[in-house]
Z-matrix of the N, CA and C atoms (Angstrom, degrees):
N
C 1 1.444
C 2 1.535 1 111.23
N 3 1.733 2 119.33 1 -21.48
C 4 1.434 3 109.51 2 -171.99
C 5 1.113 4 99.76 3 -86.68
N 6 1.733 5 140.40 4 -13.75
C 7 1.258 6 123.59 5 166.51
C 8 1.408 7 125.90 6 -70.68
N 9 1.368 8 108.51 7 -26.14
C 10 1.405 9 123.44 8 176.61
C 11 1.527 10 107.16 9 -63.49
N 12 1.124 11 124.66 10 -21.81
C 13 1.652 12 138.42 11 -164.64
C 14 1.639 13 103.67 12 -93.90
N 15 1.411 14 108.83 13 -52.64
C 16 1.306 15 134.18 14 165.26
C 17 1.769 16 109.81 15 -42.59
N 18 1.405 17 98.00 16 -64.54
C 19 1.501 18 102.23 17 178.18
C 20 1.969 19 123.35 18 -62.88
N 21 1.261 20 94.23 19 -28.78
C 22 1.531 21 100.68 20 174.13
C 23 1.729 22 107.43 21 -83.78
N 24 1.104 23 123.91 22 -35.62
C 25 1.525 24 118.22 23 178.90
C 26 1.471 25 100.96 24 -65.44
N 27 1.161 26 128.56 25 -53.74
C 28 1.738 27 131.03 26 145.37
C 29 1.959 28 119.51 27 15.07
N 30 1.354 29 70.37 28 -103.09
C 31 1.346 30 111.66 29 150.60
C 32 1.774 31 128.35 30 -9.21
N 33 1.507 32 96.52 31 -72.83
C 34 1.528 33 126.46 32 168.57
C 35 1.830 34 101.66 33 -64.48
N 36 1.205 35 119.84 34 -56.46
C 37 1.261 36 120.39 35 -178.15
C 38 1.510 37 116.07 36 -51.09
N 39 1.210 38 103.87 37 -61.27
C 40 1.077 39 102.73 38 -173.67
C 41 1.697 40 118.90 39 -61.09
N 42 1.604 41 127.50 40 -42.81
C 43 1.158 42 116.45 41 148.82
C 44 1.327 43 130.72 42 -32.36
N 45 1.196 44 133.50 43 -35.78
C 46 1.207 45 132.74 44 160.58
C 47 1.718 46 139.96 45 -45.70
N 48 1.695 47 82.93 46 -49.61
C 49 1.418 48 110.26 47 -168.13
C 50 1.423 49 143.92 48 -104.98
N 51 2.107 50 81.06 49 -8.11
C 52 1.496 51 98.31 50 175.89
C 53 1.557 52 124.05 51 -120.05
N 54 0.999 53 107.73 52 169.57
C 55 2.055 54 92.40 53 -175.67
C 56 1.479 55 89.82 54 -99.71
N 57 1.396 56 111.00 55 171.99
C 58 1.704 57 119.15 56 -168.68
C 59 1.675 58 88.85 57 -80.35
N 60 1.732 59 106.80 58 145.89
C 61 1.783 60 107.23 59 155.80
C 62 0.942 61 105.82 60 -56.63
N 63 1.769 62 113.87 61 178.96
C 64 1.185 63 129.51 62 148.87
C 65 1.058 64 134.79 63 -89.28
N 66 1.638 65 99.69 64 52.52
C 67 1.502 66 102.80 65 -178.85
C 68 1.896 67 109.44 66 -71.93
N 69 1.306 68 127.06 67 147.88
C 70 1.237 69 139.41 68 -169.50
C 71 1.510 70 106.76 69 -143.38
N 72 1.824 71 105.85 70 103.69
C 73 1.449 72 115.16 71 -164.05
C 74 1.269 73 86.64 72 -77.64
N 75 1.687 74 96.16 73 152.23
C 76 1.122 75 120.47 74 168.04
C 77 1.435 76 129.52 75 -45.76
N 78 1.204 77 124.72 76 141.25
C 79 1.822 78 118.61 77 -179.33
C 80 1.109 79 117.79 78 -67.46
N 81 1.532 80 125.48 79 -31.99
C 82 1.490 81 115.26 80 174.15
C 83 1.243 82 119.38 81 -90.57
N 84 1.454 83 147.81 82 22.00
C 85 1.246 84 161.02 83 116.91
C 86 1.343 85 93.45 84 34.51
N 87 1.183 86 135.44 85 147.74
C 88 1.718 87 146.22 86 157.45
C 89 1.484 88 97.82 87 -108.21
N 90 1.446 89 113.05 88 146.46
C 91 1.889 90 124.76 89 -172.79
C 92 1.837 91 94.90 90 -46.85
N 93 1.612 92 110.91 91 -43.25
C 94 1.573 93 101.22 92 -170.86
C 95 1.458 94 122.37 93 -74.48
N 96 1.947 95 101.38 94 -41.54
C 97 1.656 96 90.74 95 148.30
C 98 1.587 97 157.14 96 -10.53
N 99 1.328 98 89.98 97 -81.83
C 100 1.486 99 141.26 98 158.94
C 101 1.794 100 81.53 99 -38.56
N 102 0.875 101 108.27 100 -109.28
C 103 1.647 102 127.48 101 -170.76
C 104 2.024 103 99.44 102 -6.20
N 105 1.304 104 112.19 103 -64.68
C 106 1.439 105 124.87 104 178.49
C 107 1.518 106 119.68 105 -64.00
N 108 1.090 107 115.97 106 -17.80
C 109 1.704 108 126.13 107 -154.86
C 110 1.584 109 87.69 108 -104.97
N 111 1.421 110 116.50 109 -51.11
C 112 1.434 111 116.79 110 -179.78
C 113 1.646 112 118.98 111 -74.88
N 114 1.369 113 103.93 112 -8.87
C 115 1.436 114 101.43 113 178.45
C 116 1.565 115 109.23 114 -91.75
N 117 1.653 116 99.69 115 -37.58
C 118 1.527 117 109.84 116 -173.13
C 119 1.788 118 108.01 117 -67.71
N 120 1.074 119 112.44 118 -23.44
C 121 1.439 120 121.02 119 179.97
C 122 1.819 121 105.52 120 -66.56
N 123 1.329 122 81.08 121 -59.87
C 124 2.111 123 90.61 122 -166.01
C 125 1.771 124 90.39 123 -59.92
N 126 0.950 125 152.64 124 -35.21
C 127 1.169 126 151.89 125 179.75
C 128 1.656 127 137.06 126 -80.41
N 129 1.215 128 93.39 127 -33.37
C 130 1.736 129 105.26 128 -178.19
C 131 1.796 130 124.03 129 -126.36
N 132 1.711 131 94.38 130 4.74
C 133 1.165 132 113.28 131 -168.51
C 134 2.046 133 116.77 132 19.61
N 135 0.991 134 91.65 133 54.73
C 136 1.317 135 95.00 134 174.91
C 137 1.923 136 129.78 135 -47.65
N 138 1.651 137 120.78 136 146.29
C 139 1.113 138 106.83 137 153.20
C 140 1.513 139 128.41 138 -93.21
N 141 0.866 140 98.92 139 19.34
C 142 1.545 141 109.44 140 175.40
C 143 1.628 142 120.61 141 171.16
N 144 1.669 143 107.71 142 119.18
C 145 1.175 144 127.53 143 -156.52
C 146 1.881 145 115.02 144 -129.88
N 147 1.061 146 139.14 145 95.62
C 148 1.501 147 138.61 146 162.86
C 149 1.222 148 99.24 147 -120.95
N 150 2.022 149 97.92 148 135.14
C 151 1.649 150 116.09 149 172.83
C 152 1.794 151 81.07 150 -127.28
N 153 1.392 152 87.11 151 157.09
C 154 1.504 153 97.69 152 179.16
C 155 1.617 154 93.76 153 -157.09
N 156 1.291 155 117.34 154 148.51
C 157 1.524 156 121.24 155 -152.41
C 158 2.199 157 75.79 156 -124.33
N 159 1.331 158 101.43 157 86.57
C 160 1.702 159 106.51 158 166.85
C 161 1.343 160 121.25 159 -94.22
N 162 1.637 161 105.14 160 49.82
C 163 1.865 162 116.71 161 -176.71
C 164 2.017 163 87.09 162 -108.59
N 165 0.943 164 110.98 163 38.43
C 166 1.741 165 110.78 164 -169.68
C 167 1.779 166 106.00 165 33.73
N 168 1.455 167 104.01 166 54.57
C 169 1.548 168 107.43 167 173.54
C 170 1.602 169 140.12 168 89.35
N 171 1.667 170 85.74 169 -1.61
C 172 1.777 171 91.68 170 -164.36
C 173 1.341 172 105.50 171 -98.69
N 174 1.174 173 118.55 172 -5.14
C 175 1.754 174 130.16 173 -176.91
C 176 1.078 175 127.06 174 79.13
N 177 1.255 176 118.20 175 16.12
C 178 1.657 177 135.58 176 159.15
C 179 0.985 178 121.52 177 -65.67
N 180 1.321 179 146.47 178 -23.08
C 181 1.202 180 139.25 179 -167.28
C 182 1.744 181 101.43 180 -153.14
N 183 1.351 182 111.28 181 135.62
C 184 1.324 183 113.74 182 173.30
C 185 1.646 184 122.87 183 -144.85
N 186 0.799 185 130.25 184 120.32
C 187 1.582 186 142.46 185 170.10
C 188 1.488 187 111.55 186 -68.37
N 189 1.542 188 111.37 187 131.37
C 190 1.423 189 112.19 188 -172.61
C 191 1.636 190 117.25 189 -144.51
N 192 1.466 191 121.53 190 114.73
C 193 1.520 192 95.60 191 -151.25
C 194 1.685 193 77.57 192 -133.91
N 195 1.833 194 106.09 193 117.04
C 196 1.190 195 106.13 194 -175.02
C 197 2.141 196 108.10 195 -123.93
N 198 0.860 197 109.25 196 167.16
C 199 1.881 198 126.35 197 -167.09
C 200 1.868 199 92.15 198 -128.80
N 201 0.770 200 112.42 199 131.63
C 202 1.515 201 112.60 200 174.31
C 203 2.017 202 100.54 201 -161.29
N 204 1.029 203 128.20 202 148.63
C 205 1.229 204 129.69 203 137.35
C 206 1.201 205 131.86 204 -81.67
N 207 1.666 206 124.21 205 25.00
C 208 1.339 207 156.27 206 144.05
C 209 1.685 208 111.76 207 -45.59
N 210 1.647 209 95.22 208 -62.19
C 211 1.331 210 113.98 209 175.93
C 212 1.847 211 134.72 210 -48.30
N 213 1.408 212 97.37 211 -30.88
C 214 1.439 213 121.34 212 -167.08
C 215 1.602 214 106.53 213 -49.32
N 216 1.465 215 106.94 214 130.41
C 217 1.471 216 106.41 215 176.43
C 218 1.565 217 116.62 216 88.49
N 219 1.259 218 111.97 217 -18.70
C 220 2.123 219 114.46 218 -163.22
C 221 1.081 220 101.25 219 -86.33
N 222 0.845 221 147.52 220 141.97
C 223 1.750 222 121.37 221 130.52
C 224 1.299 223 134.16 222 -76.88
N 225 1.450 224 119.68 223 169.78
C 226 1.415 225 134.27 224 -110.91
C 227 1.933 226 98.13 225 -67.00
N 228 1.880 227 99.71 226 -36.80
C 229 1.438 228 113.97 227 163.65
C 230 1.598 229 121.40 228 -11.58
N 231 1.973 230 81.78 229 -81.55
C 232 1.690 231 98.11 230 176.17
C 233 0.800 232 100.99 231 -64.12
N 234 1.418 233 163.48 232 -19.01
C 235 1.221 234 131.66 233 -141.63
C 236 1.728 235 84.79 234 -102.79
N 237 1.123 236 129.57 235 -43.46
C 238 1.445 237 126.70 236 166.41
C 239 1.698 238 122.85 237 -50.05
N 240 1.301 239 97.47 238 -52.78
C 241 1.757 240 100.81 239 178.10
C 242 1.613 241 109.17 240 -49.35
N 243 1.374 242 108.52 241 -37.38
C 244 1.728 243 107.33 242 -173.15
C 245 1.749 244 109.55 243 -83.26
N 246 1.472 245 111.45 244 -12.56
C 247 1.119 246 108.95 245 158.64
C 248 1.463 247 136.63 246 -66.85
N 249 1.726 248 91.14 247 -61.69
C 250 1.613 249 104.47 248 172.55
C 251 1.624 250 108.22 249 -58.37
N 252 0.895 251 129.78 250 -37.93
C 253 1.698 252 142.92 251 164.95
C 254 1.869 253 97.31 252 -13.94
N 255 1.660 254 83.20 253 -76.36
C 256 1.236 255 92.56 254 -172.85
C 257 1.267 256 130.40 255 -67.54
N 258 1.184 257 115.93 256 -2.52
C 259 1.758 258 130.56 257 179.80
C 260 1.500 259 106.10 258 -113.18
N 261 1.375 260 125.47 259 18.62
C 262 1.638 261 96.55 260 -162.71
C 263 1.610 262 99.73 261 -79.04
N 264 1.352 263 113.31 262 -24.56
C 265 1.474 264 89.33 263 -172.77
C 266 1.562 265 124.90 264 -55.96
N 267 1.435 266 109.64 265 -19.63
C 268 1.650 267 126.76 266 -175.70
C 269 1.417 268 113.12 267 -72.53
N 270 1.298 269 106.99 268 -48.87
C 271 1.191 270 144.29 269 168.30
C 272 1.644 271 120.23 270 -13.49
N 273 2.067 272 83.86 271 -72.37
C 274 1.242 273 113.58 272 155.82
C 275 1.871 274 136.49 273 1.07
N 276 2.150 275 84.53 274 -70.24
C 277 1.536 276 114.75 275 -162.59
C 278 1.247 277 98.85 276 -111.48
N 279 1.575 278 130.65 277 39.52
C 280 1.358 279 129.03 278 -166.77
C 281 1.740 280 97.77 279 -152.50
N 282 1.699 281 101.18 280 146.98
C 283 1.855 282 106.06 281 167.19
C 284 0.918 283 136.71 282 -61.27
N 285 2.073 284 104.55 283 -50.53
C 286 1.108 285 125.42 284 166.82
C 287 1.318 286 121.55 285 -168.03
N 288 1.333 287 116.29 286 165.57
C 289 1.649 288 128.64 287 170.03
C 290 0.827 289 140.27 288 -107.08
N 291 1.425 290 163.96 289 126.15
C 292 1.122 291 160.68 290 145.06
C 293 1.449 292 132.71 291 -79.59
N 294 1.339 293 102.99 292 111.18
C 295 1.332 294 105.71 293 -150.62
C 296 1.911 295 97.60 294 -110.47
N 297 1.362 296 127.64 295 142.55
C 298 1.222 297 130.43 296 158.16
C 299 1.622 298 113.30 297 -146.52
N 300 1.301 299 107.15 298 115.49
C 301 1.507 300 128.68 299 -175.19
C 302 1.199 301 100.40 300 -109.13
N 303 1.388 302 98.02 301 149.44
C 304 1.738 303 134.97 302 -166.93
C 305 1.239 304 118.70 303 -97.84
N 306 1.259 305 162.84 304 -29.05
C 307 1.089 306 150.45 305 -117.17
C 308 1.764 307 118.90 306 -40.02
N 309 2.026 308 98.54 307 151.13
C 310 1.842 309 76.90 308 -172.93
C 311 1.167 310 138.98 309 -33.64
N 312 1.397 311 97.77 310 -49.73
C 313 1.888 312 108.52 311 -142.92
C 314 2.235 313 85.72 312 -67.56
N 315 0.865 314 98.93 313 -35.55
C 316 2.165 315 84.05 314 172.26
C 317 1.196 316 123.14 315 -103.86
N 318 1.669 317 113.22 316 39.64
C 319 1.707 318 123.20 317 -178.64
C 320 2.124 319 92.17 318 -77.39
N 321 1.065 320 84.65 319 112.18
C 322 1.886 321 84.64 320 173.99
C 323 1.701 322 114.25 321 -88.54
């Protein structure tokens, strides 16, 4: 739990302290996409972010493969809990997720 604490003070800091990338979502975005990509951005300021909704379109299922210096230090656990955290409301109205987080030090 103290990494999880660790990872959210993180987290908090870096909202504070950093300006947003220039990350620029993709144009073909789906509304539920869109919905996750813009949340995961304002939150984890990621350097690198693709959600892709692989339920063949119906929004059940989504793949999410995020890079953040959010991540730094957690393991792979937290690094999910602070994700889903941030999605539960989506979460909610959905089957499942697939989640794969980056942390710096193995951004390739």
């Amino acid at each position: 739990m103290l990494t999880l604490r660790r990872g959210l003070a993180t987290l908090r800091a870096l909202r504070r302290f950093s300006t947003k990338p220039s990350l620029i979502p993709p144009a073909n975005l789906s509304e539920g996409e869109k919905l996750i990509y813009d949340k995961l951005t304002d939150k984890f300021l990621p350097t690198e972010l693709a959600v892709q909704d692989i339920s063949g379109g119906c929004g059940d299922f989504y793949a999410i493969k995020i890079a953040s210096e959010a991540f730094k230090g957690l393991s792979t656990l937290n690094q999910h809990r602070l994700v889903t955290r941030i999605l539960k409301q989506e979460i909610e109205g959905i089957h499942g997720l697939q989640i794969k987080t980056i942390p710096p030090s193995s951004e390739s």
